[in-house]
C-alpha positions in Angstrom: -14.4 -19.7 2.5 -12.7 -20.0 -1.3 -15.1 -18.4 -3.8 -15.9 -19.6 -6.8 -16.7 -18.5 -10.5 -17.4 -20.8 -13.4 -16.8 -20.4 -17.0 -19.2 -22.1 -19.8 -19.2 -22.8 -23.4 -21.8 -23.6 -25.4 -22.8 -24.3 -29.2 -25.5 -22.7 -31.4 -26.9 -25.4 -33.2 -30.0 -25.9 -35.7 -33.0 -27.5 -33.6 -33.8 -29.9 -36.0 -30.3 -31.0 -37.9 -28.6 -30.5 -34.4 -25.6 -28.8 -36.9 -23.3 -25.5 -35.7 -25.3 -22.1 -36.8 -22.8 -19.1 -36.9 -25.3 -16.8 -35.2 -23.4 -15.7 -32.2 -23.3 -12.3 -32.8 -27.1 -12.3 -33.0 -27.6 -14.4 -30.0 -25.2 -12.0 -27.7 -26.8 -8.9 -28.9 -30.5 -10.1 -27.9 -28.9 -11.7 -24.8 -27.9 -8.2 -23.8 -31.2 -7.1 -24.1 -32.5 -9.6 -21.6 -33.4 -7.8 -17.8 -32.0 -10.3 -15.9 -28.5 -10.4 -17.8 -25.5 -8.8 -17.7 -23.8 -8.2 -21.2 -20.6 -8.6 -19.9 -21.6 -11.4 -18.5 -21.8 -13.4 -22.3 -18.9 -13.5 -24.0 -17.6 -14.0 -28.0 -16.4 -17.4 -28.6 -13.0 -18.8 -31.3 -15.7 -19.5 -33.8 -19.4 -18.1 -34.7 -21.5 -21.0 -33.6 -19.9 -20.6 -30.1 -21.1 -18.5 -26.8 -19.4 -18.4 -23.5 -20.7 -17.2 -20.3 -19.3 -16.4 -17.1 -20.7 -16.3 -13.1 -20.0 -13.6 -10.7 -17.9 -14.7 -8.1 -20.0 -17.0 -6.0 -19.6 -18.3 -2.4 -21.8 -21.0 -2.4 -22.7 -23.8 -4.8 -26.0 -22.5 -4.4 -25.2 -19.3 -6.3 -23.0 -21.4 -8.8 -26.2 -23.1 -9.9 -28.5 -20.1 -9.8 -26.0 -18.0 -12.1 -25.7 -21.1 -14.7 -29.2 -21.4 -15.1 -30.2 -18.3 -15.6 -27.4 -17.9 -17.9 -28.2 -20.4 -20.1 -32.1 -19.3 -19.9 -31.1 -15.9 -20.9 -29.0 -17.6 -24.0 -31.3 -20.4 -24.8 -34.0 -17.5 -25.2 -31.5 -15.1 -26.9 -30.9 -17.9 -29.5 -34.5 -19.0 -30.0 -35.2 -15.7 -31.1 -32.9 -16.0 -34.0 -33.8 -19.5 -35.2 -31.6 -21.7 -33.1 -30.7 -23.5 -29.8 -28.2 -23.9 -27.0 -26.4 -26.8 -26.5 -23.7 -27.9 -23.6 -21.7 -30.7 -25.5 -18.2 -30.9 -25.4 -18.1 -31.2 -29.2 -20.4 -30.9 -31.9 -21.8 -33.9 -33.0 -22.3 -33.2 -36.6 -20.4 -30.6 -38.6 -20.8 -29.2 -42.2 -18.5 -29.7 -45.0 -17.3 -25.9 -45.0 -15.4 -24.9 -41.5 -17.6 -22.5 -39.6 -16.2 -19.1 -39.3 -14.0 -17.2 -36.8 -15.0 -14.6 -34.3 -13.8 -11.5 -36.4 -11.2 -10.6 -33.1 -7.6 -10.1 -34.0 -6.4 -12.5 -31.6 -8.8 -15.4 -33.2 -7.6 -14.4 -36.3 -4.3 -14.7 -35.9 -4.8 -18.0 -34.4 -6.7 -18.8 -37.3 -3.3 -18.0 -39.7 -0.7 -20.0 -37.1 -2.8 -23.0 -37.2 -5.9 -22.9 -39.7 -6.7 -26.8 -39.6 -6.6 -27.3 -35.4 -9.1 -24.0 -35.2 -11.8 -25.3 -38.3 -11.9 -28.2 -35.9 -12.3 -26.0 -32.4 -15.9 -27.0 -32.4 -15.5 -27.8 -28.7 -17.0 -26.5 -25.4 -15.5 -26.8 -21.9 -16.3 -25.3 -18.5 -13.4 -23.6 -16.2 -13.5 -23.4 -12.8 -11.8 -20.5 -10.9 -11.4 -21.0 -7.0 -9.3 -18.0 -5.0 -5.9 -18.7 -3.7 -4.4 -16.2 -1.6 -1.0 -15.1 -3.8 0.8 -16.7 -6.9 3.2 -18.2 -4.8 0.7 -20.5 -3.4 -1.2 -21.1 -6.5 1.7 -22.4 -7.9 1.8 -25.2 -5.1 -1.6 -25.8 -5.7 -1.2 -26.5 -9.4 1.3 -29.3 -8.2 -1.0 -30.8 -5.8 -4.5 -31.2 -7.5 -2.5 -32.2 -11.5 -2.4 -35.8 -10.1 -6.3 -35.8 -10.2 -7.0 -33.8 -13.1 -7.4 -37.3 -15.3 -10.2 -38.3 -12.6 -11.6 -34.7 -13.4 -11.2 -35.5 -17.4 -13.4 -39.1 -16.7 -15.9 -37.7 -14.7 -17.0 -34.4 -17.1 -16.9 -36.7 -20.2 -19.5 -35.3 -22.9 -18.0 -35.1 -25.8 -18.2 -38.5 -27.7 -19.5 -38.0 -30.9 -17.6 -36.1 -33.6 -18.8 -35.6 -37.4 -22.3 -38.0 -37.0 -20.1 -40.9 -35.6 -19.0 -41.9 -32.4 -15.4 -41.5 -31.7 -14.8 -44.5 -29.5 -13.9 -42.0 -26.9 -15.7 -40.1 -23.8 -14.1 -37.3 -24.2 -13.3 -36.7 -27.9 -12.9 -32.9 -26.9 -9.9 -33.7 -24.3 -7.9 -35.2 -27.4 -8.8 -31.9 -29.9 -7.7 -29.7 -27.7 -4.7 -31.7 -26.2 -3.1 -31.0 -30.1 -2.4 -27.1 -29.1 1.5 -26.0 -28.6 0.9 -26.4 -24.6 -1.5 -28.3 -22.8 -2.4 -31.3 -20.9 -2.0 -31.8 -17.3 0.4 -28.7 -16.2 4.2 -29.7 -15.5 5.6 -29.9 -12.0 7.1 -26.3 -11.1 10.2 -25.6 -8.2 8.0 -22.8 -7.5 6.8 -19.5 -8.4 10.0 -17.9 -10.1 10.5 -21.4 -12.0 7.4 -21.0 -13.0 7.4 -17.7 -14.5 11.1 -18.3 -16.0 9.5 -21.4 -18.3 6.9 -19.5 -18.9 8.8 -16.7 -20.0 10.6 -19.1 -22.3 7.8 -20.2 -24.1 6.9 -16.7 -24.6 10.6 -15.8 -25.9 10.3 -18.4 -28.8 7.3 -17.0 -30.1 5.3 -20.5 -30.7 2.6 -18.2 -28.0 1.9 -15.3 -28.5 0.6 -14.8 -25.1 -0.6 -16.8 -21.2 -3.7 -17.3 -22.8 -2.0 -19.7 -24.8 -1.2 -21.9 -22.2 -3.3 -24.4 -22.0 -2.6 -26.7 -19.5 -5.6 -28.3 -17.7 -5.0 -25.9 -14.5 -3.4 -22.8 -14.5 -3.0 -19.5 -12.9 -5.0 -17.0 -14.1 -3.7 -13.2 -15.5 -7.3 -11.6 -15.0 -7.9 -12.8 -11.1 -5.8 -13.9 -8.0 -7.4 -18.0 -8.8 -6.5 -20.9 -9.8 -8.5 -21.9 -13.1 -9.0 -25.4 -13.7 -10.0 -26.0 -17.3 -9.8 -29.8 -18.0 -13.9 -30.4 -17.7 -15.6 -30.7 -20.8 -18.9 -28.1 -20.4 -21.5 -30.3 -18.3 -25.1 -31.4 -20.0 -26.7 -30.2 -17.0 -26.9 -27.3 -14.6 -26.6 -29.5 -11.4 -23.7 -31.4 -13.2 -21.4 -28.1 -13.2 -22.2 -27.4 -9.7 -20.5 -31.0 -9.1 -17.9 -29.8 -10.5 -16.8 -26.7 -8.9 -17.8 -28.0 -5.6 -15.1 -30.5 -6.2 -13.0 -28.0 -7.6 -12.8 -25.9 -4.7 -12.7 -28.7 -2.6 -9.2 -29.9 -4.0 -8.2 -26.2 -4.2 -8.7 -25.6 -0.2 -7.2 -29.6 0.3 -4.2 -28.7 -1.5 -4.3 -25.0 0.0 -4.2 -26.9 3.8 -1.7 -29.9 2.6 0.9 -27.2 1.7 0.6 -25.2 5.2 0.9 -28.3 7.1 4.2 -29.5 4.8 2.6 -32.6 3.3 4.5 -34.8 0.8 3.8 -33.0 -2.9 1.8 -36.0 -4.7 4.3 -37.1 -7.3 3.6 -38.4 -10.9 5.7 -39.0 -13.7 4.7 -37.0 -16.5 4.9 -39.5 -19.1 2.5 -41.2 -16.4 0.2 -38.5 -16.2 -0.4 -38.0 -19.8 -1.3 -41.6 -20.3 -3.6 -41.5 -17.5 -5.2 -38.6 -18.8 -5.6 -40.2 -22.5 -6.8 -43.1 -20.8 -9.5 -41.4 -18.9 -10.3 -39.5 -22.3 -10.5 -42.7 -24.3 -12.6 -44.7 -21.6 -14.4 -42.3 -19.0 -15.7 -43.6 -16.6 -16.7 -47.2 -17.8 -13.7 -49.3 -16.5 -11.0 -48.8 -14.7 -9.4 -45.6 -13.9 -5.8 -44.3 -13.0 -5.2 -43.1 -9.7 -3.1 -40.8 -8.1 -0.5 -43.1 -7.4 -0.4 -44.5 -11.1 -2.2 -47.5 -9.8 -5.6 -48.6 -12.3 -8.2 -49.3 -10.4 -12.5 -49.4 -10.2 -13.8 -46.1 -11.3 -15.9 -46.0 -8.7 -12.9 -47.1 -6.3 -11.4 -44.0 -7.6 -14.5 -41.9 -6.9 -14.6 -43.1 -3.0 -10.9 -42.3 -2.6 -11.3 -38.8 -4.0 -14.5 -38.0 -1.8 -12.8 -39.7 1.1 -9.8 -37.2 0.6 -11.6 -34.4 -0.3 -14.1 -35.0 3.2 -12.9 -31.8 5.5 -12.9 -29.6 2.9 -16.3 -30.2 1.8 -17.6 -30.8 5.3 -15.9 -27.0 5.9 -17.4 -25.5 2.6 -21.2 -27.3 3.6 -20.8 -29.2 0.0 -20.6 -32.6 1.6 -24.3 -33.8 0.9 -24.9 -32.2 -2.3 -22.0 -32.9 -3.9 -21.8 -36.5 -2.4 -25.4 -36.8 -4.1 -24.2 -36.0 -7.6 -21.3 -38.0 -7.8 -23.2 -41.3 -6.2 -25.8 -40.3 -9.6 -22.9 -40.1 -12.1 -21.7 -43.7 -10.9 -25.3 -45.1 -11.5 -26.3 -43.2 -14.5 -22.8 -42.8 -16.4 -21.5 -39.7 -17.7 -23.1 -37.5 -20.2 -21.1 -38.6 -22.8 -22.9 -42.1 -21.9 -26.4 -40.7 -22.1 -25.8 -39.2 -25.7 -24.4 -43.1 -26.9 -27.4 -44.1 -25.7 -30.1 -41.9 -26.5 -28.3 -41.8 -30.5 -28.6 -45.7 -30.5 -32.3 -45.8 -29.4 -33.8 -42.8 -30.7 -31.5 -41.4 -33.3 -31.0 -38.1 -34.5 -33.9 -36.1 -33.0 -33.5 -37.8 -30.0 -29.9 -36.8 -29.7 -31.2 -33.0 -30.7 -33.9 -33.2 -28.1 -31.5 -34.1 -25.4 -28.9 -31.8 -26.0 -31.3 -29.2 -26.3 -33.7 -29.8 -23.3 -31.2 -30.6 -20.9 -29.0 -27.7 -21.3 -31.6 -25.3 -19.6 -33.1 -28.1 -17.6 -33.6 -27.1 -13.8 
């Protein structure tokens, strides 16, 4: 069985203005005082109105979903204390005038001097999934098999479509921010592990990174654990919406893991393809048509049933199959998050929009 750990990032924002509050500090310190939470499990975000948490390695998606929400119960209380709220959105929908200010690391601010307009504007939260692969060699095969479906990936986590008190036009407005760093996107095609360490090597020689955390493709191999971490999810509204997610996740992760013993054709996609296909599933989510693997657009949901169909054994192996099935036949009927905040702004306004954002974030 691939385990599993998830990454999550969320905004502190003002209950009532639903605007960023720099109080992350604050929050983490009375998180860490909570009985039923780890402090190393909550982590310092790029910018003060920013927490990220991370799960223990997990084996089911049970655990996934148990670790998230008492996660964001320990946080949601942690920030209550100290005047504020929790809130999974992708982006934050309002902002204030004056940028909000940087985590006081060395690393953040050195970003902060190399680009100072792209980090004001990192108001953005995603959620990473990490699934185990058994060596780099083979994570680098991996990271050529699942890139073909990380725009189907982008589509389906869209939450992020509101950006300073207007609505972008896009599902996932966060996708496009961060898409403006020195590297990111879907990840290139590699030979294999030694190519991919010699490019990455050469980025490292220019100096336009600093560092592999730099690199921030939409799936990459990770420096702190033997996984594959794929990153191209904007953070999920709900608890039961990230558990989707990593259950598909791992599910392309052990296809891709099987394709590559058995000697199956590499999926190939031109890159100028890809990127399009990505933007596209940015720009539209998932109310339209989608591109597929193939660089074929088609029906969303078409594009859904295709990836389940493909994705069958390894869900069947990993007991996800009915669960996961579940969640992704709800996401067709009910649209994506970034759906449900258009539509609760239009009807209800404002504190509708707040209440959402808030409620659902630590809903069971």
């Amino acid at each position: 069985m691939i385990t599993i750990g998830v990454e999550e990032e969320y905004l502190l924002v003002d209950p009532v203005t639903c605007l960023p509050v720099p109080r992350a500090e604050q929050v983490r310190a009375a998180a860490g005082l909570e009985p039923i939470l780890d402090d190393q499990e909550v982590q310092s975000e790029l910018l003060q109105a920013q927490v990220e948490v991370a799960t223990p390695v997990c084996t089911d998606l049970d655990e996934v979903g148990g670790h998230l929400l008492r996660l964001r119960h320990a946080l949601g209380s942690a920030a209550e204390k100290n005047g504020c709220r929790i809130a999974a959105c992708g982006t934050a929908p309002f902002r204030e005038t004056a940028p909000v200010p940087v985590t006081e690391k060395a690393r953040y601010i050195a970003m902060r001097s190399q680009a100072p307009q792209l980090v004001a504007e990192q108001l953005v939260n995603g959620m990473h999934v990490h699934a185990a692969v058994p060596d780099r060699e083979m994570g680098v095969a991996v990271l050529n098999r699942i890139r073909v479906w990380l725009p189907v990936l982008v589509a389906m986590s869209a939450n992020s479509p509101l950006w300073d008190g207007h609505d972008t036009g896009f599902a996932s407005w966060r996708t496009v921010i961060f898409g403006r760093w020195q590297v990111g996107g879907p990840p290139p095609r590699f030979a294999d592990l030694a190519d991919h360490e010699r490019r990455v090597r050469a980025l490292l020689d220019t100096g336009v990174i600093t560092d592999t955390g730099q690199l921030y493709w939409q799936a990459r191999l990770s420096d702190k654990y033997p996984t594959v971490e794929v990153r191209c999810a904007d953070v999920q509204l709900r608890v039961d919406s990230a558990v989707m997610f990593a259950g598909l996740v791992r599910a392309l992760i052990a296809t891709a893991i099987r394709d590559e013993k058995a000697g199956e054709p590499v999926p190939e996609c031109a890159p100028e393809l890809l990127q399009a296909a990505n933007w596209h599933a940015a720009r539209h989510g998932l109310s339209g048509l989608l591109v597929d693997p193939e660089g074929t657009a088609r029906r969303a949901g078409d594009v859904l049933a295709r990836m389940l169909d493909t994705l069958a054994p390894a869900l069947a192996e990993a007991g996800d199959t009915r669960e996961v099935a579940a969640l992704v036949h709800r996401l067709l009927q009910q649209g994506t998050p970034a759906d449900q905040q258009r539509r609760v702004l239009a009807e209800g306004g404002l504190p509708a929009l707040a209440e959402l954002l808030i409620n659902e974030t630590v809903a069971p």
